[in-house]
Structures are given as C-alpha cells and as structure tokens.
N, C-alpha and C positions, 0 to 999 in steps of 0.2 A: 756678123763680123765682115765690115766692108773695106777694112784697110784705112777707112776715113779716122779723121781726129777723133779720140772720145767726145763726147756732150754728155753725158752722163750715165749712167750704170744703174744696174738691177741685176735682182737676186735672183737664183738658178738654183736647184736642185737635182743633183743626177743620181741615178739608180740604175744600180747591176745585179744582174743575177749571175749566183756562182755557177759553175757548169755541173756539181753535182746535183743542185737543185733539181736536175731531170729528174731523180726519184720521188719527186712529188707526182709526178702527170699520174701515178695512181688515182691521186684525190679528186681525179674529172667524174670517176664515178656516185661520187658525192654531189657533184653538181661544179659548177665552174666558179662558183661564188668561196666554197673551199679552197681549190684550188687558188683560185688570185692572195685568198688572206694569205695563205701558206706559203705563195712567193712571196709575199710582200713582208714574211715576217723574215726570212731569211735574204733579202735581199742588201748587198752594201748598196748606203747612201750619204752621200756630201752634200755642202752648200754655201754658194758664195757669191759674191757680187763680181758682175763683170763689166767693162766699159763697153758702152754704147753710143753709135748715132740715136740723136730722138727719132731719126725715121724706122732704124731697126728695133727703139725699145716700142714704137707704136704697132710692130709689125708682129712682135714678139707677145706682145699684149692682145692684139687681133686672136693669134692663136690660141689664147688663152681665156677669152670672152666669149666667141664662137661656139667652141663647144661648150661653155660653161650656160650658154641663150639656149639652145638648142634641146638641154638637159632640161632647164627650166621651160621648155618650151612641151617637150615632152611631158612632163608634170601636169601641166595647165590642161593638155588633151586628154590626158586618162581621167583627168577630174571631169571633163565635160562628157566624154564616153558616158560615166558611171552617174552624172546629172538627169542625163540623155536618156537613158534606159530606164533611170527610176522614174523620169516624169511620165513615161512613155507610157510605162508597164501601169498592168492593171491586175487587182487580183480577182480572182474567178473562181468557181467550184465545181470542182467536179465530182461527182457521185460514184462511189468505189464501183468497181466489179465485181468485189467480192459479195456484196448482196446477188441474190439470186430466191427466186419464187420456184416452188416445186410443188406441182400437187401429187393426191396418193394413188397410188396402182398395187392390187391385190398380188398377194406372197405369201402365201400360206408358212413357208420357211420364217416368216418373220415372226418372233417372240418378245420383243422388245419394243423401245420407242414410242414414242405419243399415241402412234396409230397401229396399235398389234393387228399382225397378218396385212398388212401394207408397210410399202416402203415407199421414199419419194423418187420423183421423177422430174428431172430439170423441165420445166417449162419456153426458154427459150427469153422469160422475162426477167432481168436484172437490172444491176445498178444505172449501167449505160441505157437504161429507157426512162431513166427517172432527171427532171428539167428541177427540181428544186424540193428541199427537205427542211421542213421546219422544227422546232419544238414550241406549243403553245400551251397555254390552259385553259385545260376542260371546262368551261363556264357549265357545261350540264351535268355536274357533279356536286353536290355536296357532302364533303367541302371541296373545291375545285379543285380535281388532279391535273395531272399534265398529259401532253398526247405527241403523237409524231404524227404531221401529215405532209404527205407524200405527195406530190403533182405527176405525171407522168408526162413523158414527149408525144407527140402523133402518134409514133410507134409503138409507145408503152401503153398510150392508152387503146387503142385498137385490139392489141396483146392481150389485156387486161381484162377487157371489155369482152373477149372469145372464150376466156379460163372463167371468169365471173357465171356466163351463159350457160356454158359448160357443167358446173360446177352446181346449181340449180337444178337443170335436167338431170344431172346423175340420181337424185333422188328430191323428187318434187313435193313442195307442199312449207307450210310455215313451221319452219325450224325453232322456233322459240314453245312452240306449242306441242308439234306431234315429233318425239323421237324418231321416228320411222324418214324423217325430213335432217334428220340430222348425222350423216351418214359420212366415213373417210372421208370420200370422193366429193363432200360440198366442201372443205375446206383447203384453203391452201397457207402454205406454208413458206415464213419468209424466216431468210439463214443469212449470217453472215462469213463466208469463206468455206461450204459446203462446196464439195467437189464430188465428181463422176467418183473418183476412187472413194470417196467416204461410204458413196452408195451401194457399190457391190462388195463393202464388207455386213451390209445392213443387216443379215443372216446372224451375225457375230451379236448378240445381245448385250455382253458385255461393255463392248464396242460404244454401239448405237445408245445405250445409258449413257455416256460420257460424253455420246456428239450430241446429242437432244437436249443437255443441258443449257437452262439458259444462257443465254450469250453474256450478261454480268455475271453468271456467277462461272465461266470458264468451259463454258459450251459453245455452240454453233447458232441457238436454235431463238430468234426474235419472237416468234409467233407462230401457232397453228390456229388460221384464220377462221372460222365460220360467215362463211356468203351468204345474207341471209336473202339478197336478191342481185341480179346483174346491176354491174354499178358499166357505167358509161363518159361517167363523166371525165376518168382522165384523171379523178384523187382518190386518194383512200386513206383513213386514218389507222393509225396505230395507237391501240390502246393498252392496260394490262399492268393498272393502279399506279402510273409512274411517277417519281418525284420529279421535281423538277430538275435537279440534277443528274436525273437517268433518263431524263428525256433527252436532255443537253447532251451528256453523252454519248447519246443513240446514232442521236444530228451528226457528232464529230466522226462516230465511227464509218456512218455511210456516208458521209459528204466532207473528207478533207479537203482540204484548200489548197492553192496553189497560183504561181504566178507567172503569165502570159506576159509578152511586149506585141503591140502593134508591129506589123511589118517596115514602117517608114521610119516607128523608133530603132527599133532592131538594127536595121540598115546603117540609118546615121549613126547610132550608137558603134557599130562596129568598124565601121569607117574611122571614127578618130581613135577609135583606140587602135588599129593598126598604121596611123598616123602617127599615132602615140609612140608604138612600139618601132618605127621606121625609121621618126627624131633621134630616137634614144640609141639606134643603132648608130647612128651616122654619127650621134654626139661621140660616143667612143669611138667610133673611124678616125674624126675629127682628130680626135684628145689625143690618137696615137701620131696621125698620119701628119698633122698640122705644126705638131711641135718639132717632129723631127725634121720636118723640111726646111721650117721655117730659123728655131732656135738651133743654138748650138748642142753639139750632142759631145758628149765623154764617157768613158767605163771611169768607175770608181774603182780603186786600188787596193789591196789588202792596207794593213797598218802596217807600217817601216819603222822602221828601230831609231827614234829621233826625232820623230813627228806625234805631235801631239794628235793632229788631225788625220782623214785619210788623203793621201790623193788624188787626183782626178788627173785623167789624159783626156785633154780638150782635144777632139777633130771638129772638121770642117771650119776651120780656122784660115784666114786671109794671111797668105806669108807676111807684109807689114806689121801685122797683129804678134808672129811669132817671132820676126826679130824685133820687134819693140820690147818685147817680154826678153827674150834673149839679153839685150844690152843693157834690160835693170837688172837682172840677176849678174851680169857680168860686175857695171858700175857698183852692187851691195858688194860684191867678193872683193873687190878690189877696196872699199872704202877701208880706212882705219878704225880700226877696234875703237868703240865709244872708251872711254874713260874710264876709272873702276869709278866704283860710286864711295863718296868721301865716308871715312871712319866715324863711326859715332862717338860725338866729347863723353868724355868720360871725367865725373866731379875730379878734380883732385891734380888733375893732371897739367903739365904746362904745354 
C-alpha cells in the first residue's frame, strides 16, 4: 500500500484468533501440530481483492513463493537424507549374546539336568566370539540332515581351542569306544539366554528340568556336546537330526541381523536432514515473518447485523489509500437510490 495509483489487485486472506482461544495452549501438550489445527478451527477469516502497484503485487508474491521454495526445498533434503543413508547403509550380522558355552563342574547337590551331580559353568565363550553362523546340509547323512556350523573369531577360536584340550584331559581315551572316556567334564554345553542366575538355582531340579529343555521346544539348552578330540581350527558343527527348518532357525536365533551406515554416509546423511529440518524452519519464520512485513495486515471482525460478510480492519495502510476508500464510501452515500426495478406484466392488464 504505496499511496501510488492502483495497476491491479489480488486476493488477501486475513485470520484472527479470538482472545478466548487462549484455552487451547492446553493442547501443546499433544504436540504443536494439535494445537495449530485447533486454532485454525476456531479462528475468524475473510477475503478479498485489494488494489495494487504491479511492484507491490510482485513483492507481495515474493513473500509468498519464498517460503512456499523453501518448504519445497526442505522436502527435496529429507528425500536425499534418507537416499543417502539407504545407499550408504549396509547390512551386517551380528551374533546374539545370548549364546553362551558352559562346561560341567561337580555338585553333588545336583539331581536334575543332562548332567546329574554337575551343573554348568560359564566358560567365558559366547555369541560375541562367533564371526559367522551357517545352516547347511549334512551330505554325510543318509538321507541328508541339516547342521549349524559355527566359525569363531581369533578369540573364540583360541577360547575353544583351551575348553576342547581341556575337556579331553579331563578324562582321556576314545570316547566312542570306552565309556570311562566319556565323562561330564568331556562335554560342553551350548544355551541360548542361560544366565549366572539360572545357575545357582541348578539345586532346584524342578527348575533345571524346564531350563535344559530343548531350546525349540521352550528350553534354554542347544546341545550337550561330546569332544571327542581338541578341535583348533576356529569351527565346530552343530548337529542333533535337524530339519531344515530347525537349522534355519537355529541360524536366526544366534545370528539376528541388523543395520550399520558407513561413517561418511552417516555424516552426509545427517547433514541434510538438519538442513532439511533448518529450511523448513526458516520456511515457517519466512511464512510468518515475510507476509506481515511485506503484505497488508487486518483483524477480521465478528459478523454485524447487515453484513452478509465479516469485516476486516485493514492496517498498515498508506493515508491516500484511506481517504481514497473514504471519498467512495462518501460518493455511494451520497449517490441516489437506483430505481425500483420495473413490475412484472401481468396477462390481462392495460
């Protein structure tokens, strides 16, 4: 509103909030996206065309494309964030914890469990020592079962490699042949989610019948291994008639999956998405900040008794602007009453 001649006009929207409206700010705690609907349902709004310079409808327009780029612009970045991150990311597996190896130590207290009068003893080797978990088929079977084999890390395998040795000495000799070779203490024992607590209830027979159940049928217990010699090499298979689908299983239970990003993805990825989120700020600074500087502002009016329409009280208005409006309202008061509008003929009549 420069006081200059019209050049042509555009259309304006104004919005007021009533002042009881304050009893919404409750609904911040629903988040702020509540809050804005619940002004925006109770809020009065008008709209009308106003005269303009083409410089101030281009200016007025400015304020209205800027943020409107901005918003779009924001869009574009969170798409590439989340482009960024997927190309980046890779997926990987990692091998639960909850696996854990235990071999047996005498307890005469013990009357239950695989191994009566022993109970187990964490070994120190679990899921975190194991570098990859397979499920394959047992070609030296017929008909061919399935197996789990197990690779270990350096660590696991050195681990393995010490309980294997171990496990042998405790009672020497060939285990398939002479029972005397076939003893607790040569076998160890692989669990899935056995805990220290499970073990110092091992006393409890009860108990230790429900933890030593197999692990598919709602136990703990994968295997009580027989060593029939120190293995070194870092694998071990898992065997114990399995279908193929209880091998597969087996695989998902000790080796869920999971999804890593590179560090450089990561980075740029999170870069534009607080790019993203910086835009999108600034588009709403913008949306507020830009219209009210730039456009004309007014509060919209309740509804008056004779007006079809609401009101508006136009500020920031150029005084030329309001005595120009001033002297048409004057000129319409003063004009004479239009005409009645003529009777309609009616048949019959002169």
């Amino acid at each position: 509103m420069t006081g200059a001649p019209a050049e042509t006009s555009r259309k304006f929207t104004f919005s007021t909030t009533p002042a009881w409206a304050v009893a919404l700010l409750p609904l911040v705690c629903l988040g702020l996206l509540p809050l804005f609907i619940g002004l925006y349902l109770v809020s009065r709004r008008a709209s009308g065309r106003l005269p303009l310079t083409r410089a101030s409808s281009r200016r007025v327009a400015l304020a209205s494309w800027i943020p409107a780029g901005m918003t779009l612009l924001s869009f574009l970045l969170g798409i590439a964030a989340f482009v960024v991150l997927g190309a980046t990311s890779s997926t990987t597996t990692r091998v639960s914890s909850s696996l854990v190896y235990t071999k047996w130590v005498v307890d005469a207290n013990v009357t239950g469990g695989p191994e009566v009068g022993f109970k187990p003893s964490l070994t120190g080797l679990s899921g975190g020592d194991i570098q990859t978990v397979t499920a394959r088929n047992d070609t030296s079977t017929s008909p061919g079962g399935w197996l789990v084999d197990i690779t270990f890390t350096s660590r696991g395998r050195d681990l393995f490699d010490a309980l294997t040795r171990d496990n042998v000495a405790a009672c020497p000799g060939d285990a398939t042949v002479d029972s005397k070779a076939n003893c607790a203490q040569r076998h160890l024992a692989l669990w899935l989610g056995l805990t220290q607590a499970d073990i110092d209830r091992w006393e409890d027979a009860t108990y230790v019948d429900a933890v030593s159940q197999p692990w598919g049928s709602g136990g703990k217990l994968l295997g009580d291994l027989l060593t029939l010699e120190e293995i070194n090499s870092g694998e071990v298979l898992i065997t114990g008639n399995f279908t193929q689908s209880d091998a597969q299983d087996l695989v998902a239970a000790i080796e869920p999956t999971s999804t890593s990003s590179s560090p450089a993805g990561s980075l740029i990825g999170g870069v534009l998405g607080g790019l993203a989120l910086l835009t999108f700020i600034a588009a709403l600074v913008c949306l507020v900040v830009l219209r009210r500087l730039i456009g004309p502002r007014g509060a919209v009016m309740g509804k008056s008794t004779g007006y079809a329409d609401r009101l508006v009280e136009l500020r920031r208005l150029h005084p030329a602007f309001a005595e120009a409006v001033r002297q048409m309202q004057l000129a319409r008061a003063a004009a004479p009453p239009p005409p009645p509008p003529p009777q309609p003929f009616v048949p019959g009549s002169n």
